[in-house]
C-alpha positions as CSV (number, residue, x, y, z in Angstrom):
1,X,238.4,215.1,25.7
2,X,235.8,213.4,23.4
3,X,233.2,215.6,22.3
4,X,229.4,214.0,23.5
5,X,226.8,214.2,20.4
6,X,223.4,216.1,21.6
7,X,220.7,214.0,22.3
8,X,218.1,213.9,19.2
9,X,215.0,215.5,20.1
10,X,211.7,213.4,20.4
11,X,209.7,213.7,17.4
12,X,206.6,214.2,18.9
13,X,208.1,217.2,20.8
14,X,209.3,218.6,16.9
15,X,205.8,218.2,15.9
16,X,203.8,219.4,18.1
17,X,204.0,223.4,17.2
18,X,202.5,222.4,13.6
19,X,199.9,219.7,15.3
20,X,198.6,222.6,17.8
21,X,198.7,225.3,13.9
22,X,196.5,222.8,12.2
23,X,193.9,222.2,15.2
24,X,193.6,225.9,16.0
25,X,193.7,227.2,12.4
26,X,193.6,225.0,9.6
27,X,191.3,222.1,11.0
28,X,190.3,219.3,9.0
29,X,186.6,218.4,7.8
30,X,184.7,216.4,5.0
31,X,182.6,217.5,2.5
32,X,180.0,215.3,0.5
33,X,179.9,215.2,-3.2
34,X,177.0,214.5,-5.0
35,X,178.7,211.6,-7.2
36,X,178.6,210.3,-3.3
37,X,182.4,210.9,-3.4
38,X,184.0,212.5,0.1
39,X,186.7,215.1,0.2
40,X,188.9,215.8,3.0
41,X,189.9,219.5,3.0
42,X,191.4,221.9,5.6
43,X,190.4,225.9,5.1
44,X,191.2,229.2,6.8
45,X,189.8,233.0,6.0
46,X,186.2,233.5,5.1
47,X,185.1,232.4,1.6
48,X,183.1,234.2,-0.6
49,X,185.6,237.4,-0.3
50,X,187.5,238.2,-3.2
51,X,189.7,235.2,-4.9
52,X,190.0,231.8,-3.1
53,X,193.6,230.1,-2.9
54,X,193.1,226.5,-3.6
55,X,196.4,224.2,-2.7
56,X,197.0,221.4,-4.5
57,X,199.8,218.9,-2.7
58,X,202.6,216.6,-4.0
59,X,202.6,212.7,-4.3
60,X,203.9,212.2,-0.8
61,X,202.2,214.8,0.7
62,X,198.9,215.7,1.9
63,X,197.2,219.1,2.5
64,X,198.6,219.5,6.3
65,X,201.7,220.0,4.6
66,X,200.4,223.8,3.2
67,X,199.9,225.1,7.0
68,X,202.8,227.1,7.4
69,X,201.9,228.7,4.4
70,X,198.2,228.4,4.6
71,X,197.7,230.1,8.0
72,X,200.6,233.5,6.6
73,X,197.8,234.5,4.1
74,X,194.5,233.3,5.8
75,X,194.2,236.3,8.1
76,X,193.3,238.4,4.4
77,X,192.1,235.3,2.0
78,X,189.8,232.1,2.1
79,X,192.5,229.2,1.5
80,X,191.5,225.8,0.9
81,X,193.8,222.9,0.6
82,X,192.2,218.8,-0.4
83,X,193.3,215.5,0.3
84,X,193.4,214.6,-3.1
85,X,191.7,210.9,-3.8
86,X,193.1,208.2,-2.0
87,X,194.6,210.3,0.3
88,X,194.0,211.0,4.0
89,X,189.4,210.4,3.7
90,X,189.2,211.6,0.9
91,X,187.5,208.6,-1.6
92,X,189.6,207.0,-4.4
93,X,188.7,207.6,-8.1
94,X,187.4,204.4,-9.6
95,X,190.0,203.4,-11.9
96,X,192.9,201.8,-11.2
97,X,195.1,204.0,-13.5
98,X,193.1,207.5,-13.2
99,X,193.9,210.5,-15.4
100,X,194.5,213.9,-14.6
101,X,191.0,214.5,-16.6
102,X,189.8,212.1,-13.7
103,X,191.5,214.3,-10.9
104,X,190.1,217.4,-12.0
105,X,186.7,216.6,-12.8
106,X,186.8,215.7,-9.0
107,X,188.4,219.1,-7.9
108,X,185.8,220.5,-10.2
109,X,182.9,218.9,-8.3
110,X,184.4,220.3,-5.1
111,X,185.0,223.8,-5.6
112,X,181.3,223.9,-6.9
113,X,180.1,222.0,-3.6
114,X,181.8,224.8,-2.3
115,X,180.2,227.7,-4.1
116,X,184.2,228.8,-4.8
117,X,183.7,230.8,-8.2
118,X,186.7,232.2,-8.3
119,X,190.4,231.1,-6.8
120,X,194.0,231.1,-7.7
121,X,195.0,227.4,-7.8
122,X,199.1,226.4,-6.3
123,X,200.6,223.3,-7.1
124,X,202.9,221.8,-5.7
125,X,205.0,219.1,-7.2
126,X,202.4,216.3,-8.6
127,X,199.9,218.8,-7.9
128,X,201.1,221.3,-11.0
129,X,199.9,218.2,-12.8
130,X,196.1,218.5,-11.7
131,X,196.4,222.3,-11.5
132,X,196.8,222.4,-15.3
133,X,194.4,219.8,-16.1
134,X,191.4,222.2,-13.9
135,X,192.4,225.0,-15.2
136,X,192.5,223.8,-18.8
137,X,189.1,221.6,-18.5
138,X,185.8,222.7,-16.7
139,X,187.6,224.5,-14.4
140,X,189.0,227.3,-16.7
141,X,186.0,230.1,-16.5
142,X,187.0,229.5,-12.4
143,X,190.4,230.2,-12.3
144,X,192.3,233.3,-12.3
145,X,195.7,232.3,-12.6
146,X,198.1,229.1,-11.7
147,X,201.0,229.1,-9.3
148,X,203.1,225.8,-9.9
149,X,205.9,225.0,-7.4
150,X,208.7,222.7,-8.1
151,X,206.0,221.4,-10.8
152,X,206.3,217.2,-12.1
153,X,206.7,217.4,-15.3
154,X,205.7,213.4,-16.0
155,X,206.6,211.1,-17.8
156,X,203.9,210.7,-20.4
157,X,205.8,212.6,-23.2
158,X,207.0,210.8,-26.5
159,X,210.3,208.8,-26.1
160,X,210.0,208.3,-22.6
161,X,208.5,205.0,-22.3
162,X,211.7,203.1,-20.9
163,X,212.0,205.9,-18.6
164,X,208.2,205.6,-17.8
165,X,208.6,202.3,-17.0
166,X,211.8,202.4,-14.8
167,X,209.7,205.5,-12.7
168,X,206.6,203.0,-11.8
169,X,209.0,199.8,-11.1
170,X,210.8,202.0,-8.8
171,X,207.8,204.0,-7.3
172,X,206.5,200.2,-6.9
173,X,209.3,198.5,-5.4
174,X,210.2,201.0,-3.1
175,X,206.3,200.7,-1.3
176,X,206.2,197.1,-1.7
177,X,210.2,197.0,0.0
178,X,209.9,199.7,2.6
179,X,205.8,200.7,3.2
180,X,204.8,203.4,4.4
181,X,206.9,204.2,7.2
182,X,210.1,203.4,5.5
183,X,209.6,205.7,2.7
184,X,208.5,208.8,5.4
185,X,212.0,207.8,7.5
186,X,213.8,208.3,4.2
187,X,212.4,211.2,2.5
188,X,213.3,213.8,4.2
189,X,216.7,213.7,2.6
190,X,215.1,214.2,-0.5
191,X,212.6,216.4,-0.2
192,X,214.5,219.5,1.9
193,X,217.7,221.3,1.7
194,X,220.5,220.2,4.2
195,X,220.2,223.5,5.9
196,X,216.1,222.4,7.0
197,X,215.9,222.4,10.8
198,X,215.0,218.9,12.6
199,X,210.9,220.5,12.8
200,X,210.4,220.5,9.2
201,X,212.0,216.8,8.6
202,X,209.8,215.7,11.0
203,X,206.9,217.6,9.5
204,X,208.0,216.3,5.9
205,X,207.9,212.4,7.4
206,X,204.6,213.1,9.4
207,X,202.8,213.8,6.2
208,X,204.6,211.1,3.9
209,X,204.0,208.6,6.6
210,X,199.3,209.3,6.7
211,X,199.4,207.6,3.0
212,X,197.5,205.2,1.7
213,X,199.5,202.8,-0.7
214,X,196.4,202.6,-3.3
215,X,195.5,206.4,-3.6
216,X,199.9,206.5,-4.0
217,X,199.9,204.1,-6.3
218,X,197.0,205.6,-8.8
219,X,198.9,208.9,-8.4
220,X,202.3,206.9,-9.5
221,X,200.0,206.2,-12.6
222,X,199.4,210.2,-13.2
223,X,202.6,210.9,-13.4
224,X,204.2,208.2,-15.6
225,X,201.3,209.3,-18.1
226,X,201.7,212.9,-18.0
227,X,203.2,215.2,-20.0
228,X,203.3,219.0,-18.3
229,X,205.2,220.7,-21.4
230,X,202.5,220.1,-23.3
231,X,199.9,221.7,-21.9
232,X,198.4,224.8,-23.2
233,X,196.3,227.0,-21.2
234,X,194.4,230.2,-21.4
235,X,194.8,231.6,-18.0
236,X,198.4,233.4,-16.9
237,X,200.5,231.0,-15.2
238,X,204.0,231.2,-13.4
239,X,206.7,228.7,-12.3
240,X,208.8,228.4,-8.9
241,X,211.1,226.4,-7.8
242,X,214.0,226.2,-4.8
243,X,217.1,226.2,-5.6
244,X,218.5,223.4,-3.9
245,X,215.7,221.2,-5.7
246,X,217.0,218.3,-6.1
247,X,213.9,216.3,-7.3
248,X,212.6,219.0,-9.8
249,X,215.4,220.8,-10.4
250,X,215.8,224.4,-11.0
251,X,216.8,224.3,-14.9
252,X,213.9,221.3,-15.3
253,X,211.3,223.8,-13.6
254,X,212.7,226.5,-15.7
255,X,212.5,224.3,-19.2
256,X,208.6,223.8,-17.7
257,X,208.4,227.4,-17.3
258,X,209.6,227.8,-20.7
259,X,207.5,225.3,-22.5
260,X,204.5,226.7,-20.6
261,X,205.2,230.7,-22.1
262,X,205.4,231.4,-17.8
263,X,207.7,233.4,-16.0
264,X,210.3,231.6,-13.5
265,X,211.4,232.6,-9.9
266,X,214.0,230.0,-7.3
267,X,212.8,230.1,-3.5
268,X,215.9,230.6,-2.1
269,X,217.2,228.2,0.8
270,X,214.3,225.8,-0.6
271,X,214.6,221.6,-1.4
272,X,212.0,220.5,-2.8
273,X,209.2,221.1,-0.1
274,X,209.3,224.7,0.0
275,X,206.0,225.0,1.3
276,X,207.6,223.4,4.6
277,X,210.9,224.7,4.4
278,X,210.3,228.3,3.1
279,X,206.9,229.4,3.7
280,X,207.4,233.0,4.0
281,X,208.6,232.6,0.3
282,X,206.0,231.0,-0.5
283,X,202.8,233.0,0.8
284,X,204.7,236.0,-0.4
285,X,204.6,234.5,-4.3
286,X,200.7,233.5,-3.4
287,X,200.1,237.0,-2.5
288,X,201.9,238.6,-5.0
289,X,199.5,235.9,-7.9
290,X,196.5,237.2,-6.0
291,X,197.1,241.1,-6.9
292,X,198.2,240.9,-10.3
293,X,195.5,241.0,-13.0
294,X,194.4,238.1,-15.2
295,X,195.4,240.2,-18.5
């Protein structure tokens, strides 16, 4: 007798656990800058209590993706996660091609709208990009340490301009081919393990699919012109990384780690997303940044 496949479960039913988790405890609001900028953030614990954990999130990502992770260490820490520009309401950056300079100085102009004078700052793919650049630029006095998970490295290093220019045709194409919503239907596959459960691909596709092709786009730009490896900062800094990345992998996260003078540690059972797929992990390597002294 022919075994019958199981139904596949409605997507709104997968989501609705981490829809109800960002209403109750990571809700969304904007904040004003004074350049007349807006920034869309979601926070949970009580600032103004010890360090801040600031999230930074990947390029096809957003900061709902950090609630699993978010609401495990809010109950003892203020944690704030952005929208970076062009994502979600959170305003563009002027040019057309921004710098991670340009990213900063508007994380910069946040955290100080926000009276947040001292936080450890994760990031998460793209965002170990615009981690570096804060912590290295006006940022630095403010930051106690960097966290980066399954870190971009770029592609703004000498050499790599065919390679440069192969990563922003193909970024392109793919929008321009599939939009939105056929990139979010597709990266799942990329982004998670094949042991992730049919919650977190939907959760993964749910974030991918709130983008806005021009913010993507200027962050396409950030990473063909970066160069991770050679940063230099003064602050301690540490690498992670799943280990069944298959977008960062684990020995190009560990070459990062290397060039940056920073420890290394795989998330076990973790794609790419390990925020989404292994979020214990995850608030347990946040936790662990937050105890450990700057020196």
């Amino acid at each position: 007798m022919a075994s019958v496949a199981a139904p596949a479960l409605d997507p709104a039913v997968l989501l609705q656990p981490a829809l109800d988790l960002l209403a109750r405890q990571f809700g969304e609001h904007t904040v004003r800058l004074p350049s007349g900028a807006q920034v869309a953030v979601r926070q949970c614990g009580v600032p103004g209590q010890g360090l801040s954990v600031v999230l930074l999130h990947g390029i096809s990502s957003g900061a709902a993706s950090w609630v699993h992770v978010a609401t495990r260490i809010g109950a003892d820490t203020h944690v704030l996660a952005w929208d970076a520009p062009g994502y979600g309401d959170s305003t563009p950056l002027a040019a057309g091609a921004p710098t991670d300079a340009d990213y900063a100085e508007r994380l910069h102009e946040l955290l100080q709208a926000l009276g947040i004078e001292r936080c450890v700052l994760v990031g998460h793919s793209l965002g170990a990009l615009l981690a570096c650049a804060h912590a290295r630029g006006e940022g630095a006095g403010r930051v106690e340490r960097v966290l980066l998970i399954s870190p971009a490295a770029g592609y703004g290093a000498p050499g790599r301009a065919a390679e440069r220019e192969r990563v922003r045709s193909e970024r392109r194409q793919s929008l321009q081919t599939l939009g939105v919503g056929g990139m979010a239907e597709r990266i799942s596959a990329r982004l998670l393990s094949p042991a992730a459960d049919a919650a977190q691909r939907a959760w993964v596709q749910w974030n991918t699919a709130r983008l806005h092709p021009d913010g993507y786009l200027q962050a396409v730009e950030l990473l063909c012109a970066s160069d991770l490896a050679a940063q230099r900062l003064a602050v301690p800094v540490q690498v992670a990384c799943g280990d069944a990345d298959a977008v960062t992998p684990p020995a190009a996260c560990r070459a990062v780690a290397d060039a940056l003078g920073a420890p290394f540690e795989a998330i076990a059972g973790a794609g790419h997303a390990s925020p989404v797929e292994q979020p214990d992990a995850v608030a347990r390597l946040i936790a662990r940044a937050l105890h450990q002294p700057r020196h």
